[in-house]
N, C-alpha and C positions, 0 to 999 in steps of 0.2 A: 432450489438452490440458486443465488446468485452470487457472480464475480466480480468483483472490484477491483479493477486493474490500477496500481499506485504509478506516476508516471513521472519524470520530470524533463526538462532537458537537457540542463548540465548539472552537475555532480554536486556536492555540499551544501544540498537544500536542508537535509532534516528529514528524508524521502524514506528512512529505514526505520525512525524514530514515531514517526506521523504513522504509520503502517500498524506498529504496535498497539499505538494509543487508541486506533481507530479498533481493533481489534479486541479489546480490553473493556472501551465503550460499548460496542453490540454487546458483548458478551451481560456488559450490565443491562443491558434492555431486555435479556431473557433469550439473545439468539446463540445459537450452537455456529460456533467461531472456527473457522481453521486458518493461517496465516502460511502462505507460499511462500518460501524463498527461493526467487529467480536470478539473484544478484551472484555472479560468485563470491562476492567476497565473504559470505556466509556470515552476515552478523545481525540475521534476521533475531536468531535462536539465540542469541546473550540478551536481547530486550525482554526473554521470556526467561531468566536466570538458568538457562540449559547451558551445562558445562563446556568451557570453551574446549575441553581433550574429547567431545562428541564428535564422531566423524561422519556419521549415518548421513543423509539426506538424499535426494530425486535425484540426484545429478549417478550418485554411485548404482541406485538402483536399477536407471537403464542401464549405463553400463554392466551390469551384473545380470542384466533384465530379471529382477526382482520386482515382486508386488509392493508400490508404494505404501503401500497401507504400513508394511512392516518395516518403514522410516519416520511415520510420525511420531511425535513425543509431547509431551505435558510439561511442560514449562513449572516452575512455584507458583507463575500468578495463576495459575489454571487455565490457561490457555493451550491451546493447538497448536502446532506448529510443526511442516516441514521444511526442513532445514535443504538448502542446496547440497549440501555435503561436502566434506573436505576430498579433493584430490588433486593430482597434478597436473602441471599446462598440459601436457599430452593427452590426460584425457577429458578435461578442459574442451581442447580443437576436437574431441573424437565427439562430446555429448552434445557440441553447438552444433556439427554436422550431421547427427541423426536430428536437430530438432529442424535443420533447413531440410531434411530429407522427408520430413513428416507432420507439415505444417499443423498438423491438430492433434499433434500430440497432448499437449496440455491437456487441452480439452477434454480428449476421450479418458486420459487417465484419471483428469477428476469425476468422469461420471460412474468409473469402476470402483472408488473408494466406499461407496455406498453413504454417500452421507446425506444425513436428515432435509428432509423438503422445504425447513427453514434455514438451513443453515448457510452464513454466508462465507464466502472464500476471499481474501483481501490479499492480493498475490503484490509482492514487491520486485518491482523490474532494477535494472542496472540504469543511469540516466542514458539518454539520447537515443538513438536509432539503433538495433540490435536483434538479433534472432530472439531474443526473450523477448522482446519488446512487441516483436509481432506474434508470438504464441501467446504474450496475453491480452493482448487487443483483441484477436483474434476468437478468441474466449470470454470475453471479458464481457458482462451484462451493463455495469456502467466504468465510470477513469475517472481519479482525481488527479490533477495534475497539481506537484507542488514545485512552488516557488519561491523565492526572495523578493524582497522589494528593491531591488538592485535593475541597473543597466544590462545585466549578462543574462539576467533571469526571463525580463525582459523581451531581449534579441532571441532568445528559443522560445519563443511559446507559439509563433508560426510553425513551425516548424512541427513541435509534439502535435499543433494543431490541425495539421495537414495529415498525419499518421492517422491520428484519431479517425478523420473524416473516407482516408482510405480503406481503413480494416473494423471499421465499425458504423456508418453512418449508414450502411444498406440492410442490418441487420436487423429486423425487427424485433429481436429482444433486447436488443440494447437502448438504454432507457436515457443515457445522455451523460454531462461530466461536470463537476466540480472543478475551479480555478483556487487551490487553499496557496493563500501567501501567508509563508511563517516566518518566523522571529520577524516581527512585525515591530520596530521601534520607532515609534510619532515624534520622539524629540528630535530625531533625524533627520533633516529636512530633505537629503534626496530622499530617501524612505518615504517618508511621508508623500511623496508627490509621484513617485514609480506608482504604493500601494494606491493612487486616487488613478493613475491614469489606467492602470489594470482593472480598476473597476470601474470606471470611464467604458473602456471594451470592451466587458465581457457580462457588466452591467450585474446590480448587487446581489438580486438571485440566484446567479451563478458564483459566487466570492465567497470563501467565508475566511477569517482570520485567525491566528493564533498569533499571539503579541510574547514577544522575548521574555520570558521567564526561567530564571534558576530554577526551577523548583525540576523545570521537563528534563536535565540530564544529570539533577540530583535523585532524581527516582531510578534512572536508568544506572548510574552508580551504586545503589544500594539492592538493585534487583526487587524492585518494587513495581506496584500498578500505580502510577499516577495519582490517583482520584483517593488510594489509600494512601500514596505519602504525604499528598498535599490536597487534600480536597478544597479548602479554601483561598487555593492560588489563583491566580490569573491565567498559569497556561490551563489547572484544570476544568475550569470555566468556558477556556475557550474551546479544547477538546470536546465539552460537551456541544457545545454548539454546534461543533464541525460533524459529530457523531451524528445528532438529531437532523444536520441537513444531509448525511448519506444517506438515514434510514427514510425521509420522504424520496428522497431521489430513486431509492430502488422500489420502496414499497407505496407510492402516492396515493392510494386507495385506504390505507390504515396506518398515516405518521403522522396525520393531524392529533392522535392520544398520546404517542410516545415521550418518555422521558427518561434523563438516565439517573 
């Protein structure tokens, strides 16, 4: 099993959107998919057309201390997914402090799920610094961090970068991280010159793009997979690409065949 901790450092990247897509793409390459929501705002489970009156999710079931297993659900695209779950600030503040109370919690509950030896886990955090944030680091085999090509996007990426290297750089199954900058528009010239100096730093191995396109939350409007609403888009082109650079980054040994 590996985990792919989704990260950003401030908010209205595209960081719940990119999660899915990435999720949708393994699943095309033949791998057994499940997608975490760690976010409260719980809008992991609409990108997989799970009804917005679902209240199920990990957040209710510790509180409940129920077996997670019996909050997963199947989305129409055929995806996995657990949902945070819907509940109130109170128990909101009660589910954050059993997860500061139990630092591997994540962890050990994904490995009670039972799931298949390929299968990968693509856990979506809240942006910035946060008790989720450290349960999926903390867990996490590799992290994509996504971003803008903007000045704000920018200014956090020391910072996710710094997390990163605290709660994951001693860990020998952790395999390393992806820098995804989306809605990528070239006509724009600070864009254009942020997306060069971000890959200036982190150098193009580590980069990979997705370029503004209609088509990524006209699929998400109609509760579609991407790659079926629009397969000969530009974003779904670029998802592939971003899909084939997770699966070498987790699997380096056999992603030199893969396609999606």
């Amino acid at each position: 099993m590996k985990i792919i901790a989704i990260v950003s450092g401030k908010g209205g990247v595209g960081k719940t959107t990119v999660s899915a897509n990435l999720c949708s793409g393994l699943r095309r390459l033949g791998k057994s998919v499940l997608a975490v929501d760690l976010d409260p705002q719980n809008a992991l489970r609409l990108h997989f057309g799970v009804s917005p009156r679902h209240v199920g999710g990990l957040a209710r079931a510790v509180l409940s201390g129920d077996d997670w297993r019996g909050s997963v659900v199947q989305g129409n695209t055929g995806d996995y997914v657990l949902p945070y779950g819907s509940i109130t600030e109170s128990d909101r503040l009660d589910f954050e402090q059993d997860l500061r109370e139990n630092p591997t919690m994540l962890r050990d509950q994904l490995a009670l799920l039972g799931l298949a030896e390929d299968c990968v886990v693509v856990l979506d955090t809240p942006p910035g610094a946060s008790v989720y944030l450290t349960q999926a680091l903390a867990a996490a085999n590799a992290a994509v961090i996504v971003a803008l090509p903007d000045a704000a996007s920018y200014a956090t990426l020391p910072k996710i970068m710094s997390l990163i290297k605290q709660y994951c750089s001693r860990r020998k199954k952790f395999l390393g991280y992806l820098l995804l900058i989306n809605q990528v528009d070239r006509v724009k010239q600070l864009a254009d010159d942020v997306t060069d100096m971000m890959t200036a730093k982190f150098g193009k191995k580590s980069i990979v793009l997705i370029h503004q396109d209609q088509a990524i939350p006209e699929a998400l409007a109609y509760s579609k997979d991407l790659q079926e609403y629009d397969p000969l888009s530009r974003g779904a082109h670029d998802v592939k690409l971003c899909v084939q650079a997770v699966e070498r980054l987790i699997n380096p040994d056999t992603a030199g065949a893969a396609s999606v």
